[in-house]
Biopython code that builds the backbone (N, CA, C, O; Angstrom):
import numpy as np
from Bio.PDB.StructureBuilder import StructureBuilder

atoms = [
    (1, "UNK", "N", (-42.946, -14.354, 10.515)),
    (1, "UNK", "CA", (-41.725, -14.601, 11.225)),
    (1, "UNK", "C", (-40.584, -14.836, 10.246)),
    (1, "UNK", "O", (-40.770, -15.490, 9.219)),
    (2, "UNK", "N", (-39.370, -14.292, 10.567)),
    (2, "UNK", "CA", (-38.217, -14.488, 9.544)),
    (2, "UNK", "C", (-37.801, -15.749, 10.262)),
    (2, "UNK", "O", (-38.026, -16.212, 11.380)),
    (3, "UNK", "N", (-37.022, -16.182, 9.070)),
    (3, "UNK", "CA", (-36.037, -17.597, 9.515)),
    (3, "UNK", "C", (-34.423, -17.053, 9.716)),
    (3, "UNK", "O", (-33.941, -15.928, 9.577)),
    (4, "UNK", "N", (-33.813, -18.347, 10.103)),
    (4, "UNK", "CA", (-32.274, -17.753, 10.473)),
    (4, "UNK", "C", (-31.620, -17.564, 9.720)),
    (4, "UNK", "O", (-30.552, -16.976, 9.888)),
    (5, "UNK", "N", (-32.215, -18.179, 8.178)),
    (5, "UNK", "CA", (-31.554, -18.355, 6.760)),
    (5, "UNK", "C", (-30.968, -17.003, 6.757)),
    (5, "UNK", "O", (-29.799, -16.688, 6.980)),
    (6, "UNK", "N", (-32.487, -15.884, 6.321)),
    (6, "UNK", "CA", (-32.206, -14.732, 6.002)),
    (6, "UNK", "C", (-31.597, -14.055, 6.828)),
    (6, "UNK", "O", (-30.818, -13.229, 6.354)),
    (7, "UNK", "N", (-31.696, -14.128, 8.115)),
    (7, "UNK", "CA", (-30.319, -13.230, 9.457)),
    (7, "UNK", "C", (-29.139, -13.553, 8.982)),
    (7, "UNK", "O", (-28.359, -12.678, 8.605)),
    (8, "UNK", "N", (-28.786, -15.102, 8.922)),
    (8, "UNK", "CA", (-27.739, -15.105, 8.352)),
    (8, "UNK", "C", (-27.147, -15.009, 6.858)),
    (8, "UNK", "O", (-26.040, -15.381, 6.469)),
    (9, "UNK", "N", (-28.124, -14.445, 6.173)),
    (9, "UNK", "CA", (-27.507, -14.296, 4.868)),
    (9, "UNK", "C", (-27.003, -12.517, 4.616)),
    (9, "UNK", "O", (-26.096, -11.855, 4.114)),
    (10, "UNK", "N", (-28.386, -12.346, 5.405)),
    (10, "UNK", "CA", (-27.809, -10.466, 5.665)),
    (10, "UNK", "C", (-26.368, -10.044, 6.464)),
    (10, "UNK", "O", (-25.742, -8.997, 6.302)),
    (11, "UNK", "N", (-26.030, -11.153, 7.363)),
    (11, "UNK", "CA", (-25.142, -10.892, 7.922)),
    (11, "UNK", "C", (-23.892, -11.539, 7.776)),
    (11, "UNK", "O", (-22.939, -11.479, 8.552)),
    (12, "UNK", "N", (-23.976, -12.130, 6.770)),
    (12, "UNK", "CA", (-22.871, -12.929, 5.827)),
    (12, "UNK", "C", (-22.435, -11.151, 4.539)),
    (12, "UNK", "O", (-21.429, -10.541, 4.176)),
    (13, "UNK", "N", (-23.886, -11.064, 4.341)),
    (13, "UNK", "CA", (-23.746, -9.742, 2.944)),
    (13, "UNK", "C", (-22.772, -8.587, 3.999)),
    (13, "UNK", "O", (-21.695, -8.366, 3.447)),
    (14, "UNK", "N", (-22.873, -8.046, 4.964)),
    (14, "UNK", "CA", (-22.281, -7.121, 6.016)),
    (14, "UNK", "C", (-21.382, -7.727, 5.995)),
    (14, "UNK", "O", (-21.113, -7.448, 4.827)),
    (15, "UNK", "N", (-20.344, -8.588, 6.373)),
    (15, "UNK", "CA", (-19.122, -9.423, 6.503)),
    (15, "UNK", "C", (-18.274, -8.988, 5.275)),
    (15, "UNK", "O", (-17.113, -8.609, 5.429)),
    (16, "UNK", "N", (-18.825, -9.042, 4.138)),
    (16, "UNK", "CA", (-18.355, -9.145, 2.716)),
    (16, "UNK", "C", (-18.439, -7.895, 2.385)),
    (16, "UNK", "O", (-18.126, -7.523, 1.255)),
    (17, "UNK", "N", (-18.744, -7.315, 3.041)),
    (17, "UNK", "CA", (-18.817, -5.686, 2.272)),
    (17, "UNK", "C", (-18.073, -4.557, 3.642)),
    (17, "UNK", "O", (-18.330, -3.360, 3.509)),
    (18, "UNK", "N", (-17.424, -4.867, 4.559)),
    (18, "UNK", "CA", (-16.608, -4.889, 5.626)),
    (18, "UNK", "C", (-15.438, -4.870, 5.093)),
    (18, "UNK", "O", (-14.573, -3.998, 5.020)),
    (19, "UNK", "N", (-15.563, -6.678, 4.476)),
    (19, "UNK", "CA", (-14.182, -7.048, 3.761)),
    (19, "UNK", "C", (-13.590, -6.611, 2.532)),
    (19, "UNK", "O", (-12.405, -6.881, 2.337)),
    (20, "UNK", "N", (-14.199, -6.018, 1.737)),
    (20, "UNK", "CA", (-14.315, -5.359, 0.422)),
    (20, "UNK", "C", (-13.566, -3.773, 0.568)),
    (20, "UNK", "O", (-12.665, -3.138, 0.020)),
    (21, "UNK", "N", (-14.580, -3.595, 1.691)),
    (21, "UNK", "CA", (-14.169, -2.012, 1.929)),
    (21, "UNK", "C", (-12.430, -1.647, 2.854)),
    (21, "UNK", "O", (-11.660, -0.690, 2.930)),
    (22, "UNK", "N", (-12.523, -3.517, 3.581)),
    (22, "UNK", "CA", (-10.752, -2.974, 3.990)),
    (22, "UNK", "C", (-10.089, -3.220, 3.267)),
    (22, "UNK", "O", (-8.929, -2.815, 3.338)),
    (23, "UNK", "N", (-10.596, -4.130, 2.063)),
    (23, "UNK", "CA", (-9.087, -4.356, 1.055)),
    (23, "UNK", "C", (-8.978, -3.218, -0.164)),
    (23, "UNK", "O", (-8.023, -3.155, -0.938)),
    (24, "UNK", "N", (-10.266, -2.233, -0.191)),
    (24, "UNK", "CA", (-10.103, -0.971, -1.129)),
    (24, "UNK", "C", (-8.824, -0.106, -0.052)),
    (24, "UNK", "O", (-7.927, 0.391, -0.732)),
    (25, "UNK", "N", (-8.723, 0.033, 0.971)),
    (25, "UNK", "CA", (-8.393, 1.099, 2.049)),
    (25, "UNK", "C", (-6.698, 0.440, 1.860)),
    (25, "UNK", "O", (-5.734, 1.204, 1.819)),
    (26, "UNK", "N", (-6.588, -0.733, 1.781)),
    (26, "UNK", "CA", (-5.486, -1.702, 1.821)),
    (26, "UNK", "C", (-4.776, -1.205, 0.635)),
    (26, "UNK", "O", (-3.801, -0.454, 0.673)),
    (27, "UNK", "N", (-5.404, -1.736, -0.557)),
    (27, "UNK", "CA", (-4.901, -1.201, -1.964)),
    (27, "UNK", "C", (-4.925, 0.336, -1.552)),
    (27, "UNK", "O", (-3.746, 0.671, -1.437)),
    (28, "UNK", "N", (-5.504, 1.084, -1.365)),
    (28, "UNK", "CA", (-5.323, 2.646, -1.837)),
    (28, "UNK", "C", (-3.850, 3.206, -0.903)),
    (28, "UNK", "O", (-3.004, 4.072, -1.126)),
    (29, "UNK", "N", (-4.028, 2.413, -0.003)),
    (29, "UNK", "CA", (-2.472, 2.863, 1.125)),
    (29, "UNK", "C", (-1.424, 2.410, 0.053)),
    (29, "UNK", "O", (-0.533, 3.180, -0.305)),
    (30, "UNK", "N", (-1.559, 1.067, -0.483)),
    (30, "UNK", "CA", (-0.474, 1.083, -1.350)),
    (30, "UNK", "C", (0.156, 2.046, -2.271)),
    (30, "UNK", "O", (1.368, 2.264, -2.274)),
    (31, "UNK", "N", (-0.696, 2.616, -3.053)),
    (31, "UNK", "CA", (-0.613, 3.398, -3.876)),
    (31, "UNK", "C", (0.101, 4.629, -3.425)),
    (31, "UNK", "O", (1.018, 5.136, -4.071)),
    (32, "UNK", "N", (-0.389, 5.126, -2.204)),
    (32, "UNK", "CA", (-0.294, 6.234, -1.566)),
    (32, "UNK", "C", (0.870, 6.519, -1.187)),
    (32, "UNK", "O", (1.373, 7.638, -1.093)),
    (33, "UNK", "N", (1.477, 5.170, -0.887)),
    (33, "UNK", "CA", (3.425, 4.788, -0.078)),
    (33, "UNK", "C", (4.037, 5.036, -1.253)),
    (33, "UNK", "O", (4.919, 5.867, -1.472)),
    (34, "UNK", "N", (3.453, 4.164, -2.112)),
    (34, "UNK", "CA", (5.057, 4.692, -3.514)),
    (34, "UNK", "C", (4.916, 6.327, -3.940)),
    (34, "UNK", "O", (5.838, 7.018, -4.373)),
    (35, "UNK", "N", (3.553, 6.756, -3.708)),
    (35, "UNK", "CA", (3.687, 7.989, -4.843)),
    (35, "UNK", "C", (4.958, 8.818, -3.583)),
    (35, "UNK", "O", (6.085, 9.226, -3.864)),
    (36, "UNK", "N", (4.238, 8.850, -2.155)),
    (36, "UNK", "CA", (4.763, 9.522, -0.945)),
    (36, "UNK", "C", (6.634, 9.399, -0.969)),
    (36, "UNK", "O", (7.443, 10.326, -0.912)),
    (37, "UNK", "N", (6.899, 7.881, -1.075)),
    (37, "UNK", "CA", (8.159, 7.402, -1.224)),
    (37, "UNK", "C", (8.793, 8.048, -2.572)),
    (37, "UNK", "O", (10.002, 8.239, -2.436)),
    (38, "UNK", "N", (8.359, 8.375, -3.646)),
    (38, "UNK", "CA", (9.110, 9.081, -4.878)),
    (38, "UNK", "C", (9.006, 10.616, -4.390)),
    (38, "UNK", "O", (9.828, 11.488, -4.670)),
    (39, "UNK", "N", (8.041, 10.756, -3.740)),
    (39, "UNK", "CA", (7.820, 12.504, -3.897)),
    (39, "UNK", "C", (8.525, 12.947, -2.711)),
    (39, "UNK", "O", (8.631, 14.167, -2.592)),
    (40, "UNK", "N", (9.183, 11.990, -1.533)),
    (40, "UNK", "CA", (10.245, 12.349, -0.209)),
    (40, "UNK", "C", (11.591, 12.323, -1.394)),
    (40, "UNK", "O", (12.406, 13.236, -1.520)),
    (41, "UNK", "N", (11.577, 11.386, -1.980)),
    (41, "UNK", "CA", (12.650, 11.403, -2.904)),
    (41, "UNK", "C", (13.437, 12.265, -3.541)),
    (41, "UNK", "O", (14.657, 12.427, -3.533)),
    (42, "UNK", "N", (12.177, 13.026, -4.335)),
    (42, "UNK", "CA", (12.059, 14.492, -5.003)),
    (42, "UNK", "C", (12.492, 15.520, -4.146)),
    (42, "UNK", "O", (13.378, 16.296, -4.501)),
    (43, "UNK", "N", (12.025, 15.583, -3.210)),
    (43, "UNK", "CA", (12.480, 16.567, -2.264)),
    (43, "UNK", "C", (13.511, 16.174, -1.615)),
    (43, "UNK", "O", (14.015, 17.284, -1.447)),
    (44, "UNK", "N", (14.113, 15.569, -1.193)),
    (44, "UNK", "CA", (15.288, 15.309, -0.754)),
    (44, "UNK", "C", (16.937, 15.624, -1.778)),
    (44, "UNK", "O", (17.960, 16.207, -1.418)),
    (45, "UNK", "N", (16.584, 14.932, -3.165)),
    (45, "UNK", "CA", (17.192, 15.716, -3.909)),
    (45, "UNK", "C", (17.017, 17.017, -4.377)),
    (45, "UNK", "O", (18.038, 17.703, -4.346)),
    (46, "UNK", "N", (16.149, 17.471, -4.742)),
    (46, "UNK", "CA", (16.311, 18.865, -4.835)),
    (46, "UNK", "C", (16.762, 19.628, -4.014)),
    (46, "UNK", "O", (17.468, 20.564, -4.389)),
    (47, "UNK", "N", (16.485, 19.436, -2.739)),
    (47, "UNK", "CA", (17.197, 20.488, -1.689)),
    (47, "UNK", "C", (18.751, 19.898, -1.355)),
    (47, "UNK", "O", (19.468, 20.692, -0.745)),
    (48, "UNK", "N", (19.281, 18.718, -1.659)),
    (48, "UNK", "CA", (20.624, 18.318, -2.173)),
    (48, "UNK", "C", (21.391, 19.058, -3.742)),
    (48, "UNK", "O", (22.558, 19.341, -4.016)),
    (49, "UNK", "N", (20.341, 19.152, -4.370)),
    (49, "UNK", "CA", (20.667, 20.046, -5.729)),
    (49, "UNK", "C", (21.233, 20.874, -5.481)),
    (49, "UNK", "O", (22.441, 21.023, -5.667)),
    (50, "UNK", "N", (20.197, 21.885, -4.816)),
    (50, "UNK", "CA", (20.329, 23.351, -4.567)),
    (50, "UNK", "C", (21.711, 23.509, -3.704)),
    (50, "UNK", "O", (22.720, 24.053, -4.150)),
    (51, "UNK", "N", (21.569, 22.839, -2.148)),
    (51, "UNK", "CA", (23.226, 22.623, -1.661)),
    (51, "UNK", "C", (24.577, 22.734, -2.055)),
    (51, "UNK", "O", (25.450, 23.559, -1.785)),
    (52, "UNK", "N", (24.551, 21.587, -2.842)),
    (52, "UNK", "CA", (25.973, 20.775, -3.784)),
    (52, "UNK", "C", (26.188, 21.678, -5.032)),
    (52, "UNK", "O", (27.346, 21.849, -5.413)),
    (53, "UNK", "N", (25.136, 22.280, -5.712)),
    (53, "UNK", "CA", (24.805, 23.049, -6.695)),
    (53, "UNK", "C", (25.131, 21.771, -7.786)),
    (53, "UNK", "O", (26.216, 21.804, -8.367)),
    (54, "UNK", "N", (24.503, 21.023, -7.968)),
    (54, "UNK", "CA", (25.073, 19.464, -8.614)),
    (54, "UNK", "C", (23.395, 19.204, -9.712)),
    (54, "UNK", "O", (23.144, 18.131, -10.260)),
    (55, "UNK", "N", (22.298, 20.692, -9.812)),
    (55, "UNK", "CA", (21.318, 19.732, -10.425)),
    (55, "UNK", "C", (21.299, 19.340, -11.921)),
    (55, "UNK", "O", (21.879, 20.132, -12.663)),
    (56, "UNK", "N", (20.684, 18.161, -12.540)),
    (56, "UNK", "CA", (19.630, 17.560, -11.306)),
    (56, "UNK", "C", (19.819, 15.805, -11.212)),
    (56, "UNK", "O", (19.054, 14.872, -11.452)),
    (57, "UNK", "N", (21.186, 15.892, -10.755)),
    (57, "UNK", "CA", (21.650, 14.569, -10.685)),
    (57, "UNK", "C", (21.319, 14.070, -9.204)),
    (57, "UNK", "O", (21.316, 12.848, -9.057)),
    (58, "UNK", "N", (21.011, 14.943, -7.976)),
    (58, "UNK", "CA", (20.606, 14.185, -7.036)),
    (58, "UNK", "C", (19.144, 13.918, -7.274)),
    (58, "UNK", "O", (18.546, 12.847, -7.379)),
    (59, "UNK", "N", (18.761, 15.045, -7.325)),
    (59, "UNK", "CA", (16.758, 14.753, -8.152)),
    (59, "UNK", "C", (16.218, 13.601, -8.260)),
    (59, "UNK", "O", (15.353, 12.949, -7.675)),
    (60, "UNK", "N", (17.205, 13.433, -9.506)),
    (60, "UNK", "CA", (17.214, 11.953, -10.119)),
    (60, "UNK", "C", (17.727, 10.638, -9.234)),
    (60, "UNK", "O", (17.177, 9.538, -9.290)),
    (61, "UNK", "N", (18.560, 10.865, -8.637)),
    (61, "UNK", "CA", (18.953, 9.815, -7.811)),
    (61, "UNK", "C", (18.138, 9.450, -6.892)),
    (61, "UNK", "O", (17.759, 8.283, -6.803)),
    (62, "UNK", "N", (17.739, 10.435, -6.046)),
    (62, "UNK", "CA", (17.130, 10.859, -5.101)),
    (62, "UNK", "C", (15.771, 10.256, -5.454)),
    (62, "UNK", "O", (15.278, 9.968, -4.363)),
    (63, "UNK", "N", (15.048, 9.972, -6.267)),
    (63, "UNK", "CA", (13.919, 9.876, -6.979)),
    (63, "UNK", "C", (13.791, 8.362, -7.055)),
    (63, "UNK", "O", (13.032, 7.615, -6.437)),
    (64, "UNK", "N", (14.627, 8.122, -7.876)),
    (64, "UNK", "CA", (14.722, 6.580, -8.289)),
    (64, "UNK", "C", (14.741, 5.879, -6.736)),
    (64, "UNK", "O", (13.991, 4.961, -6.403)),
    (65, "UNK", "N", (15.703, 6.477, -5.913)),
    (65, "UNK", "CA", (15.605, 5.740, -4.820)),
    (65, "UNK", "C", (14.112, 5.289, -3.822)),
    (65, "UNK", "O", (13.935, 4.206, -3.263)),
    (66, "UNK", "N", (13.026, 6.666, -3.826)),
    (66, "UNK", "CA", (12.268, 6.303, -3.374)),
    (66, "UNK", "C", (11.546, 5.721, -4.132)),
    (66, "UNK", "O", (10.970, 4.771, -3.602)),
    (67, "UNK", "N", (11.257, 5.934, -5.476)),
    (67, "UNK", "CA", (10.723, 5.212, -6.187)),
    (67, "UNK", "C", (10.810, 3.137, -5.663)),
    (67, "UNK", "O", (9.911, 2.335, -5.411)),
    (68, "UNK", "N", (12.202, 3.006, -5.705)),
    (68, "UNK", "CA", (12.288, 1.931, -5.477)),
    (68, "UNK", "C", (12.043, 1.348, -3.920)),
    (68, "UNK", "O", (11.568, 0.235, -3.694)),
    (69, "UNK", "N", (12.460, 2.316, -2.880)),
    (69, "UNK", "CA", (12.321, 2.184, -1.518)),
    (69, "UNK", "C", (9.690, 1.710, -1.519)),
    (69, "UNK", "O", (8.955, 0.923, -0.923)),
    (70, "UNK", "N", (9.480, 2.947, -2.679)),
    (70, "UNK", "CA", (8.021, 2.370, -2.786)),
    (70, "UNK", "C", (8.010, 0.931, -3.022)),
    (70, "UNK", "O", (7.798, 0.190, -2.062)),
    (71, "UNK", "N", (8.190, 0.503, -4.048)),
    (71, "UNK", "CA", (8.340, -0.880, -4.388)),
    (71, "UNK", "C", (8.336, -2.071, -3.714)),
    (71, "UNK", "O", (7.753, -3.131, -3.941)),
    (72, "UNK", "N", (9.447, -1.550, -2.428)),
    (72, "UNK", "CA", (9.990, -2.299, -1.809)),
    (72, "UNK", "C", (8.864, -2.650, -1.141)),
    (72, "UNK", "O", (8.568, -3.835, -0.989)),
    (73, "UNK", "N", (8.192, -1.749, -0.721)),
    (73, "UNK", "CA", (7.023, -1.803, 0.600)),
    (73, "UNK", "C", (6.191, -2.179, 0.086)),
    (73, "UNK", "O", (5.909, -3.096, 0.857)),
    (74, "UNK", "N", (5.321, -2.246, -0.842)),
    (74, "UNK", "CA", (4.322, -2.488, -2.129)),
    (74, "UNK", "C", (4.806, -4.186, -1.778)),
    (74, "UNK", "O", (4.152, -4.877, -0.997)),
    (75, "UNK", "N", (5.847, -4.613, -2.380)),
    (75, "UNK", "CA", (6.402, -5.870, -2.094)),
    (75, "UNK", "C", (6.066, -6.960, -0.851)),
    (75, "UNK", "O", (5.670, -8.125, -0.906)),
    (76, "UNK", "N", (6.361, -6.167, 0.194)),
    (76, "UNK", "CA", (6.609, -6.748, 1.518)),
    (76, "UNK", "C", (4.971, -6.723, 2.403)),
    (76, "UNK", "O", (4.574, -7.419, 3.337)),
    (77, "UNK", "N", (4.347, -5.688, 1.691)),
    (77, "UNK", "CA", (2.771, -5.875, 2.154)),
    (77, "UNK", "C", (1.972, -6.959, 1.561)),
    (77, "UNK", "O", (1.264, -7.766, 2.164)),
    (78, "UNK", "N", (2.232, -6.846, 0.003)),
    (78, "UNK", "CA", (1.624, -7.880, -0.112)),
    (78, "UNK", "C", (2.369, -9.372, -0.081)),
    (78, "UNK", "O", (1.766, -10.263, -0.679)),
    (79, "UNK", "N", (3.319, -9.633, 0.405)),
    (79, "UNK", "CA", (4.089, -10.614, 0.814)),
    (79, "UNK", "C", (3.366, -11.441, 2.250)),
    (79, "UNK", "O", (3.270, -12.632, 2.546)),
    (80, "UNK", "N", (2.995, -10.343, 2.840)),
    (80, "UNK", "CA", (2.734, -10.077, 4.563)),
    (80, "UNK", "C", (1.299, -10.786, 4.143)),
    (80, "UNK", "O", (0.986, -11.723, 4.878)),
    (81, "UNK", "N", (0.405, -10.485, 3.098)),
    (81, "UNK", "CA", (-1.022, -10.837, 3.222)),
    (81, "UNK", "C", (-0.781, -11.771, 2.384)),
    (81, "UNK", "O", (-1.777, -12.480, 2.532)),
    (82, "UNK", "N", (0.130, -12.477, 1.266)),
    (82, "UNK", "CA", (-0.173, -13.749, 1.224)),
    (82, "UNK", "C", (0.815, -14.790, 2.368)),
    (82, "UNK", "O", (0.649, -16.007, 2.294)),
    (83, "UNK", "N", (1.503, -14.398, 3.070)),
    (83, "UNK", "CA", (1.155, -15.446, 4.103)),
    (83, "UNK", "C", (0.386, -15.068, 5.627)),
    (83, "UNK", "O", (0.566, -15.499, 6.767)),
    (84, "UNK", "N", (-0.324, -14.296, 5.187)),
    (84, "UNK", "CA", (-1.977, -14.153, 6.197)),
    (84, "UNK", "C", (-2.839, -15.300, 5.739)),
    (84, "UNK", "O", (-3.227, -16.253, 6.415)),
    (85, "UNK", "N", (-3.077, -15.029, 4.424)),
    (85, "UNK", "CA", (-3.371, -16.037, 3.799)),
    (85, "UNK", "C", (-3.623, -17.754, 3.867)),
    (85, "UNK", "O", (-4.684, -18.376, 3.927)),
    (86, "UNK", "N", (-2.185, -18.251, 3.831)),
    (86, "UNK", "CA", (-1.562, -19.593, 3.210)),
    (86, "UNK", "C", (-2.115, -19.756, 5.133)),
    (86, "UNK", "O", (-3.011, -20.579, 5.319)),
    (87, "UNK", "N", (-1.581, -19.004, 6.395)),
    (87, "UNK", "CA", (-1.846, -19.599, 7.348)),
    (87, "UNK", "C", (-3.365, -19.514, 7.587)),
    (87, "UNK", "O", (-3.758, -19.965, 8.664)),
    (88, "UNK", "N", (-4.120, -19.091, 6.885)),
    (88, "UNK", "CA", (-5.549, -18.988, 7.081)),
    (88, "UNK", "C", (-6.315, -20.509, 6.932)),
    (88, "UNK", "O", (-7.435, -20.824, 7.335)),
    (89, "UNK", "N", (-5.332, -21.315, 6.228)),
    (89, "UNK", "CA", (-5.813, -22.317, 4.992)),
    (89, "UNK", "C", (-5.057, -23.473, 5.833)),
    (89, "UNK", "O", (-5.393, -24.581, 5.414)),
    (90, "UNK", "N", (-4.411, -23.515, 6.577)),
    (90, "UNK", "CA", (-4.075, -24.437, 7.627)),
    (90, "UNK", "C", (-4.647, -24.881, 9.017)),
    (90, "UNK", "O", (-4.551, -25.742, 9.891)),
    (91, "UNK", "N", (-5.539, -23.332, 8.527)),
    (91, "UNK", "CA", (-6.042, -23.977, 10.194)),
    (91, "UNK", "C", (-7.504, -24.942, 10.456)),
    (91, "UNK", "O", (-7.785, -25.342, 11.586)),
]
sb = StructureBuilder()
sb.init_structure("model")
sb.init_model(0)
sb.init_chain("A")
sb.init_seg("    ")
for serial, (resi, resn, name, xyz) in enumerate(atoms, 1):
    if name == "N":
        sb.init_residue(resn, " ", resi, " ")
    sb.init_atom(name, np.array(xyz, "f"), 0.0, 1.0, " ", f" {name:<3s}", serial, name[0])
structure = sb.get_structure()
């Protein structure tokens, strides 16, 4: 006969590897927003380039902006999960 120890230790190990696997999915979205946010960037200036006939000063502009618009979000997510966090620890 098993004891409850081991049910609950197997099902403590499942919990933790649940949790592991949403914070890989968590981090990899991050990653995914800035590259997405520079590369709308890219394209947005370039087809402003081509327009204005101005290249590649929107490119560049255009670039930096999403670059930083990534950042921003990178920022504010993990902002969002440390106070998921801090209220986790209050209750």
């Amino acid at each position: 006969m098993r004891g409850g120890k081991e049910t609950g230790e197997k099902e403590a190990g499942k919990k933790k590897n649940v949790s592991l696997g949403r914070d890989m999915v968590w981090l990899s979205t991050l990653g995914i927003n800035l590259v997405l946010a520079g590369a709308a960037g890219v394209f947005i200036g370039y087809y402003l380039d081509k327009w204005l006939k101005t290249q590649p000063v929107m490119t560049i502009v255009f670039f930096c902006i999403g670059t930083l618009a990534g950042f921003r979000q990178i920022y504010k997510e993990v902002r969002k999960l440390g106070n998921d966090g801090k209220n986790d620890e209050h209750r």
